[in-house]
C-alpha positions as CSV (number, residue, x, y, z in Angstrom):
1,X,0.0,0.0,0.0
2,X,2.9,2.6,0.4
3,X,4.4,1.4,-2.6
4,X,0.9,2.7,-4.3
5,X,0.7,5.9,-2.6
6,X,4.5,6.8,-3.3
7,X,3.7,6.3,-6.5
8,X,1.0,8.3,-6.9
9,X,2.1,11.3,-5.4
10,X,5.4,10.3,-7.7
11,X,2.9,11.2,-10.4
12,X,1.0,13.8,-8.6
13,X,3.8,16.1,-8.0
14,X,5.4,16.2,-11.8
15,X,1.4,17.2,-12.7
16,X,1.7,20.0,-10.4
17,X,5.0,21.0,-12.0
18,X,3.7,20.8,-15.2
19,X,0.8,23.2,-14.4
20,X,-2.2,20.7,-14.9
21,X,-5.6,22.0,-14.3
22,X,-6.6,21.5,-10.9
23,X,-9.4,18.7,-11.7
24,X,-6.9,16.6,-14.0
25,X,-4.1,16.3,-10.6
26,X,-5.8,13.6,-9.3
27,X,-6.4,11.8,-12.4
28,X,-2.2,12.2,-13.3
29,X,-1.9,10.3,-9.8
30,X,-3.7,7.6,-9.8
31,X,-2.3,7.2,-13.4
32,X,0.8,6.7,-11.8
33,X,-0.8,3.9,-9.2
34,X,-2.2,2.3,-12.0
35,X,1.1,1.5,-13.9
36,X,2.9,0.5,-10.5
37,X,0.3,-1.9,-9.2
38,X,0.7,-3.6,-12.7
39,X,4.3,-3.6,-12.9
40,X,4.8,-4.7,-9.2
41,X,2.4,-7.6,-9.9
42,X,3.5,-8.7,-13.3
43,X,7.3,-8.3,-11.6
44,X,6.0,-10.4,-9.0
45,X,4.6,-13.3,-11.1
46,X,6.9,-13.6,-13.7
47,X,10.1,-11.8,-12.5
48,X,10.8,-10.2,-15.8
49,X,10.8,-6.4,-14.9
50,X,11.2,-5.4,-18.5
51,X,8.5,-7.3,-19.3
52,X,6.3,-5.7,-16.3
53,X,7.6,-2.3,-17.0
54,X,5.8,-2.7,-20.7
55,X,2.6,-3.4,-19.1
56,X,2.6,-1.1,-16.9
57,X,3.3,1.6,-19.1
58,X,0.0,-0.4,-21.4
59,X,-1.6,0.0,-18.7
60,X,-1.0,3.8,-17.9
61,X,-1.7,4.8,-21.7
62,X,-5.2,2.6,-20.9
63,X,-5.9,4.7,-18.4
64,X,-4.7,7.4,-20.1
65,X,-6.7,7.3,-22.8
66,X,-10.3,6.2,-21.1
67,X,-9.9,9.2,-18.9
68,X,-8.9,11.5,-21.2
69,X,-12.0,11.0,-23.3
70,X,-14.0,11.1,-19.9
71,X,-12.0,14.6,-18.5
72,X,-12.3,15.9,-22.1
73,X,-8.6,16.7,-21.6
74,X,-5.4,15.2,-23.6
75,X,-4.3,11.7,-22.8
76,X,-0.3,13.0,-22.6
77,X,-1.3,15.2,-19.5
78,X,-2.3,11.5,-17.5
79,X,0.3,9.6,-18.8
80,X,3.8,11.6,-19.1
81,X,2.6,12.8,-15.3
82,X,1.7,8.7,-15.0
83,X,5.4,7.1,-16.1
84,X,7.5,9.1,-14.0
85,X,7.4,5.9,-11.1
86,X,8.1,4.0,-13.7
87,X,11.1,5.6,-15.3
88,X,14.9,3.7,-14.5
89,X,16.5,6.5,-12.1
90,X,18.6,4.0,-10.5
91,X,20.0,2.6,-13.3
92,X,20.8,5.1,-15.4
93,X,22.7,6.3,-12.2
94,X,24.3,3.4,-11.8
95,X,25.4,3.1,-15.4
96,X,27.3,6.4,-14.6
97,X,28.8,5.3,-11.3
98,X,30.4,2.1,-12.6
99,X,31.3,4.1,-15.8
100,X,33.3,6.6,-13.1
101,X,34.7,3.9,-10.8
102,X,36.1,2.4,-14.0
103,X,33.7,-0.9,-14.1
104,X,33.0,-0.9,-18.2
105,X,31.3,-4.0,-18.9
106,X,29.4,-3.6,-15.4
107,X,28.4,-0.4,-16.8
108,X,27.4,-1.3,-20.1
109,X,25.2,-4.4,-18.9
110,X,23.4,-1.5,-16.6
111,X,23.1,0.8,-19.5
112,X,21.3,-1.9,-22.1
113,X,19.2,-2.4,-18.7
114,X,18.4,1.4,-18.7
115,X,17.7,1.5,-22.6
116,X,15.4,-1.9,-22.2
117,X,13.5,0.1,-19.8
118,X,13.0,2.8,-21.2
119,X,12.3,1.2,-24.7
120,X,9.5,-0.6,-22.7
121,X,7.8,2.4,-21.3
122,X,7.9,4.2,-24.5
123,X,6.1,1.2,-26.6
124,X,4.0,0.3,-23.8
125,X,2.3,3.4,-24.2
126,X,2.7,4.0,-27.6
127,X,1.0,0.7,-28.4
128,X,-1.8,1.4,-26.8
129,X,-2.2,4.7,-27.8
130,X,-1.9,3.9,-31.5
131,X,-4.4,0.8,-30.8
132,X,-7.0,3.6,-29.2
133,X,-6.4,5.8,-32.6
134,X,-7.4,2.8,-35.0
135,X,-10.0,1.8,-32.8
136,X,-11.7,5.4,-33.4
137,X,-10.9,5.3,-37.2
138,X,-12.2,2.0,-37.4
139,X,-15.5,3.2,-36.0
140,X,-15.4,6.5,-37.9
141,X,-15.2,4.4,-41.5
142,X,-17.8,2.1,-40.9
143,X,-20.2,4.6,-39.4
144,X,-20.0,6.8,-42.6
145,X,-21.1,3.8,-44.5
């Protein structure tokens, strides 16, 4: 449960510092729960974090998208706000460190790490972004026949 709520004020806060309306700031939170509780579970069950990081980030540009059609608001103000527990802080900074202290390979396995990551979040929500967009184009074509 404090996992949850550190990660919703991990989202919270960023919304704040990118002046989101007032009614959206909650939203942007629990946009940020909603990716963590995925990733810690799928983590959990299959113990493939890259894998759970991509889900998690799915399931943030879910979110993201069925609110922002509810708020009447863009999806990216949810989910940029919503990744931010999700991003690889600790591994990009320990990509430098061992870079510094002279540890290559060390570093270089922590970087791929860093990129798989971050790949993960970025197709995670770009996936289902792009699935949302067909979905409406898809409905948009066959309703004008």
């Amino acid at each position: 449960m404090k996992e949850l709520l550190l990660a919703f004020f991990g989202s919270f806060f960023p919304a704040i510092l990118f002046n989101t309306e007032k009614k959206n700031l909650i939203w942007a939170g629990v946009s940020g729960a909603v990716g963590w509780a995925v990733y810690k579970v799928l983590a959990y069950l299959t113990g493939l974090p890259v894998l759970a990081t991509f889900f998690g980030a799915a399931a943030i540009g879910f979110y993201s998208e069925l609110m922002a059609r509810r708020l009447k608001t863009p999806a990216s103000v949810l989910s940029i706000s919503g990744m931010y527990p999700l991003v690889p802080g600790i591994t990009a900074y320990l990509v430098v460190e061992n870079i510094v202290t002279g540890n290559l390979s060390t570093g270089l396995n922590k970087f791929i790490e860093t990129l798989s990551y971050a790949g993960a979040i970025a197709f995670g929500i770009m996936f289902v972004t792009a699935s949302m967009q067909f979905q409406v184009k898809y409905k948009e074509f066959f309703k004008r026949k």
